[in-house]
N, C-alpha and C positions, 0 to 999 in steps of 0.2 A: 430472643436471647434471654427475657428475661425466665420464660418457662426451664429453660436449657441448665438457670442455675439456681431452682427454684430448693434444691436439697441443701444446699449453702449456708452457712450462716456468718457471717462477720463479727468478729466480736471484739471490740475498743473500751480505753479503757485509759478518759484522761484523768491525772493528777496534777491538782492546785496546791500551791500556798497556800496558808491559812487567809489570806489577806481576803482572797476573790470570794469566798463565803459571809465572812466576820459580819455579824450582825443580820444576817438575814436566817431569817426561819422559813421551815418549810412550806410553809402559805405564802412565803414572798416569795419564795423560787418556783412555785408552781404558779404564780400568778403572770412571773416572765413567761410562765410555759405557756400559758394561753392563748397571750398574743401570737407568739411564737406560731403554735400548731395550728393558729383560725388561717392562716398565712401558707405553711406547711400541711396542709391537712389531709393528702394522696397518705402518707403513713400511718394517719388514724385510723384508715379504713379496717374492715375484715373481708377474708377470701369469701368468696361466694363462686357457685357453679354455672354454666350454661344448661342448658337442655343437651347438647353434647357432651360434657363433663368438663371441659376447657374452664379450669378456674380464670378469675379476675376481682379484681380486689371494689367492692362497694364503698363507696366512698360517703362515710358517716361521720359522725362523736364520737364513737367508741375511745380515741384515745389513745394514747401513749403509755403504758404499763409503768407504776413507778415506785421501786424499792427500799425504804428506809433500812439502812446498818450504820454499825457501829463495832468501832478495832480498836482493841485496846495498845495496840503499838501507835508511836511515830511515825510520823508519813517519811524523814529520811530512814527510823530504822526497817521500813517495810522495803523501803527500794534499793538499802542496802545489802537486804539475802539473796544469796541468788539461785533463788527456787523459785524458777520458772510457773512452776505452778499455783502461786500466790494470785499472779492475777486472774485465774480462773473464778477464787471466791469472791470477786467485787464486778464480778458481772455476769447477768443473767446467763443462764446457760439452756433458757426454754426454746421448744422449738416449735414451729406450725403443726396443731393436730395434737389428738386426735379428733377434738373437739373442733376442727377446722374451724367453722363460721364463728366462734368465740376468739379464737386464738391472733395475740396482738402481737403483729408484721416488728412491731419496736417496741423493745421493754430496758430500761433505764435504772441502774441503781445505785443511790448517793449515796457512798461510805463516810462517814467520820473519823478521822484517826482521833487520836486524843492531843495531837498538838493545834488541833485545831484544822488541819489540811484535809481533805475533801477529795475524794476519787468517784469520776464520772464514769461509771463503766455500760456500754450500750451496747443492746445486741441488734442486730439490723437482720432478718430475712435478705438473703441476697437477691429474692425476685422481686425485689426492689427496684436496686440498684446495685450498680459499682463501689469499693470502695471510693472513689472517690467525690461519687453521689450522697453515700452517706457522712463523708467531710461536710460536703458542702451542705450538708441536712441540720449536722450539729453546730456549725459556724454559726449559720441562722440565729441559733438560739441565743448564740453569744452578743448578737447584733440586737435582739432584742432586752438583753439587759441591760443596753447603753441607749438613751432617747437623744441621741447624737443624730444619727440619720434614720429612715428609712427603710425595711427590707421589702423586699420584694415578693411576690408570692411563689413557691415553688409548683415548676409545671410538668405538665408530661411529656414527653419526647413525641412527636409526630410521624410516625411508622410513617416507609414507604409502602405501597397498593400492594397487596401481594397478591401472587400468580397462585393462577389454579393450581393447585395439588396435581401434580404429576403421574401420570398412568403405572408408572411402573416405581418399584420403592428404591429410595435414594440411600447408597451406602452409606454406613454411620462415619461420619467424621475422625480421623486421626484423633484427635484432641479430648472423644467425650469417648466414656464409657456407659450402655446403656445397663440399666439395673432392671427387677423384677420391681412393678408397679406399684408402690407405696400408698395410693390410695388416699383416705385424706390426714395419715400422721406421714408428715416429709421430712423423716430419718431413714437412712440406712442401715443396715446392720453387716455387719462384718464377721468374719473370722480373725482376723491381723487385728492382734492390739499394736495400736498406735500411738506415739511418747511424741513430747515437740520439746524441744531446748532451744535457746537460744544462743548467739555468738556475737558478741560486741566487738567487730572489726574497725581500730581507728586507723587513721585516712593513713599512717606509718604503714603497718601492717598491709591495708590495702593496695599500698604501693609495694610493697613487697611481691605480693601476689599479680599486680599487673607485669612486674619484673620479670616473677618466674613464668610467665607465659610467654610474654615476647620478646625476653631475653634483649639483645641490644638493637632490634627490631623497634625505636623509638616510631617512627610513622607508622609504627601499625598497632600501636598502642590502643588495649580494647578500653571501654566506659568501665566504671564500676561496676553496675550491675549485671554485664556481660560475662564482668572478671570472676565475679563469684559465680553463676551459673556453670564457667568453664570448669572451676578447682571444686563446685557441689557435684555437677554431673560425673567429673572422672573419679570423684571418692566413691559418689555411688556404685560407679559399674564398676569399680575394684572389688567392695565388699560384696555384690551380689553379682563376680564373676562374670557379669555379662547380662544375665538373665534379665530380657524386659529393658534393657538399658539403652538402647538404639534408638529411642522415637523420647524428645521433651515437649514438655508443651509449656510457651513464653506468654503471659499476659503481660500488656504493656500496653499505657495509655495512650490515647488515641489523639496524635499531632494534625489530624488530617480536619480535625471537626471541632468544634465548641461546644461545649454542654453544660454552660456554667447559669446555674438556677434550674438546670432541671432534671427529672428523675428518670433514671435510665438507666439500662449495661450497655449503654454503647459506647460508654465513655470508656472501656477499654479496648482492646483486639487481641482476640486467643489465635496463636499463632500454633503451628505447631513443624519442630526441626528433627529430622530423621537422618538417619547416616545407616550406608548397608558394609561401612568399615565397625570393624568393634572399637568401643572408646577406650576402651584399655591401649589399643595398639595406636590412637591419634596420641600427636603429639598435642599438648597445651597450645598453642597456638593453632592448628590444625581444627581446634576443637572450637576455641574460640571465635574462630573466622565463621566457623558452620552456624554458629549463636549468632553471630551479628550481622551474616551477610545470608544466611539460606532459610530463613523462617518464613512459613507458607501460611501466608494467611487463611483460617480457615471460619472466620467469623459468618459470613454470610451461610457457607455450606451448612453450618451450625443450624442458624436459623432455618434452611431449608428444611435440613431432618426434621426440626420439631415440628415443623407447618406440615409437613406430611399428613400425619393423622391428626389432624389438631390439636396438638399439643398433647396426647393423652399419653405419650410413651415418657419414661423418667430416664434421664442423663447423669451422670457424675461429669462436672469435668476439671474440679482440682483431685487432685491424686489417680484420672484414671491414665494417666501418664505422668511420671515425676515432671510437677507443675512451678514454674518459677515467675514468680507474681511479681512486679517492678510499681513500688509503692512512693518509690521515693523522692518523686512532683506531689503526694495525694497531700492535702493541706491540712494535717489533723493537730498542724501546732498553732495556724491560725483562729481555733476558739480563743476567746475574749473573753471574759466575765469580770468586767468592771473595771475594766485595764489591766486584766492579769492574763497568761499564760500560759499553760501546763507547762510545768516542769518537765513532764515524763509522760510521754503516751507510747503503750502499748498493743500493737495490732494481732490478730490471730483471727484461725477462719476455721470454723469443726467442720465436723462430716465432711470428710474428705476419702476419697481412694486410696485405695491397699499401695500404688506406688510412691505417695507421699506429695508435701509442699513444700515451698520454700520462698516465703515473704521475705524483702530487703523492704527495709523502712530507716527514715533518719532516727539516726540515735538519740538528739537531743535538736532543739529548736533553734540554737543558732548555729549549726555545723560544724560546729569545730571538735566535737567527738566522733564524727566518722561515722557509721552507719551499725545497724543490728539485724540481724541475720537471724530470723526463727524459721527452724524447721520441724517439721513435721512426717515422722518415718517408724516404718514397722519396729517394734520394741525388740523383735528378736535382733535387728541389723544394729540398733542404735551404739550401741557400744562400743563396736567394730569400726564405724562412721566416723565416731569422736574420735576413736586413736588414728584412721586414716587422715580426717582433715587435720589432727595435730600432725605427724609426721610427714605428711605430702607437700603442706602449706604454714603450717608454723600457727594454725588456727583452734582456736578452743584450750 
């Protein structure tokens, strides 16, 4: 799995108070980093190859990549605009390659506003981990700036035996799309330029929208993030008429297993829900029920493809079907630093497929602002999108 999401990138991006800084300089926050990474040290590594060409990550010093800037705005008037594209400049945006065996899996960079508040922004390789791997990657760190307790060392998940490669080739999975072989720079390239905004749905609004799907259908009232998959997928196949709209694919953390201290993609399951009605003609509820109750798991078959040839075929599999990512257990508001909290963490994933993404993540750390909604869709659709999700659902 982890080969499967190896073209991936995650990229976070929390914001402090001035408090969780004040008075430490950068030799003191790299000095927490140390302990931190001797502890964490699976993501210092760099990729290296087999004799077959199956990368794997060597496990060195190399290190954790780490950026010093500086904003001359306010940390509230930065999170006050809302231009989505802000948090792109406060965090790395490098990717594995081309220089492979150089190139650092995590790279980190600490902005200064001028009021003094401090933005954590991290890019994580997704052949990593999970988002929720790399929660629990940056927690760590937060534990090591407090000599209260303890942390633990971070480890590797314990694959099960795998079977012999199979005589005959195994059809590609619903879920992934395979690409032309990237070799050792792991980007894509595209034709579709792709735009990502966000939508700040409070828990008001999102009652709204559970409303208009199940109408007075109270006992069949869908979850939140079910509710928006239902009212993003039928925007989409409105605006693009249909085309490609029939097959989503649901990531969504995985209740069945524990994975807490280690590093992994198993901590989530890529599911994927297909319908051979068009979603323009289901009803909201209709649509709904197929999201909550017909998702096929396809995580294992996943892993089968790539074990095929060992690993050496390349996958997309956010955007090779409009992909709806369910963030909102990942723990990216439990960092610490000194007894403080982010104010404001924002999640985002690049290199994605031409059909798009769509992250739910909590809006703010104690819940009572309702959830945020960033997506991710071809530029030519996106305008289209906004005026559909405003007049379908009362959103944006």
């Amino acid at each position: 799995m982890d080969l499967a999401m190896k073209l991936h990138y995650i990229r976070t991006v929390y914001y402090f108070p001035s408090q969780a800084f004040e008075g430490l300089t950068v030799i003191n926050i790299k000095e927490t980093m140390f302990y931190w990474l001797n502890l964490a040290y699976i993501p210092c590594g760099r990729f290296r190859k087999s004799d077959s060409g199956r990368p794997h990550v060597k496990c060195n010093d190399c290190g954790v990549r780490l950026i010093e800037a500086r904003c001359n705005m306010s940390l509230d008037e930065w999170l006050e605009s809302e231009d989505d594209a802000k948090h792109k400049l406060v965090v790395p945006n490098q990717v594995l390659g081309p220089d492979l065996f150089y190139s650092p899996p995590v790279l980190m960079q600490l902005t200064k506003f001028k009021c003094g508040g401090t933005a954590i922004g991290v890019s994580w390789a997704h052949v990593l981990g999970d988002a929720f791997t790399a929660a629990a990657f940056m927690n760590m760190w937060g534990q090591s700036t407090s000599k209260q307790s303890p942390i633990k060392p971070l480890l590797m998940a314990h694959s099960k035996t795998q079977a012999q490669n199979p005589k005959s080739p195994i059809k590609d999975p619903l879920v992934v799309k395979r690409v032309d072989p990237v070799g050792d720079h792991w980007v894509t390239l595209s034709d579709t330029k792709m735009e990502m905004f966000s939508i700040h749905v409070s828990w008001d609004e999102l009652a709204s929208v559970q409303s208009k799907i199940c109408g007075d259908k109270d006992n069949h009232q869908l979850p939140p993030f079910e509710s928006i998959c239902t009212a993003v997928w039928q925007c989409v196949a409105k605006v693009k008429h249909g085309l490609h709209a029939n097959v989503v694919t649901i990531c969504k953390k995985d209740e069945s297993n524990t994975f807490e201290g280690v590093i992994t993609n198993k901590g989530q399951r890529v599911k994927v829900v297909k319908t051979d009605v068009s979603v323009e003609e289901l009803s909201p509820m209709e649509l709904g029920l197929l999201v909550m109750n017909q998702a096929v798991d396809e995580t294992d078959i996943v892993e089968e493809a790539v074990d095929f040839d060992d690993g050496l075929r390349d996958f997309l599999v956010y955007g090779a079907n409009l992909t709806f990512v369910d963030l909102l257990d990942a723990p990216v508001y439990d960092l610490n630093i000194r007894g403080y909290k982010p104010v404001y963490v924002n999640c985002g994933i690049d290199n994605v497929g031409d059909e798009g993404l769509v992250l739910v993540f909590r809006s703010r750390k104690d819940d009572k602002d309702g959830v945020k909604v960033s997506i991710t869709f071809a530029e030519k659709h996106m305008l289209d999108l906004k005026l559909m999700l405003k007049k379908e659902w009362g959103l944006f």
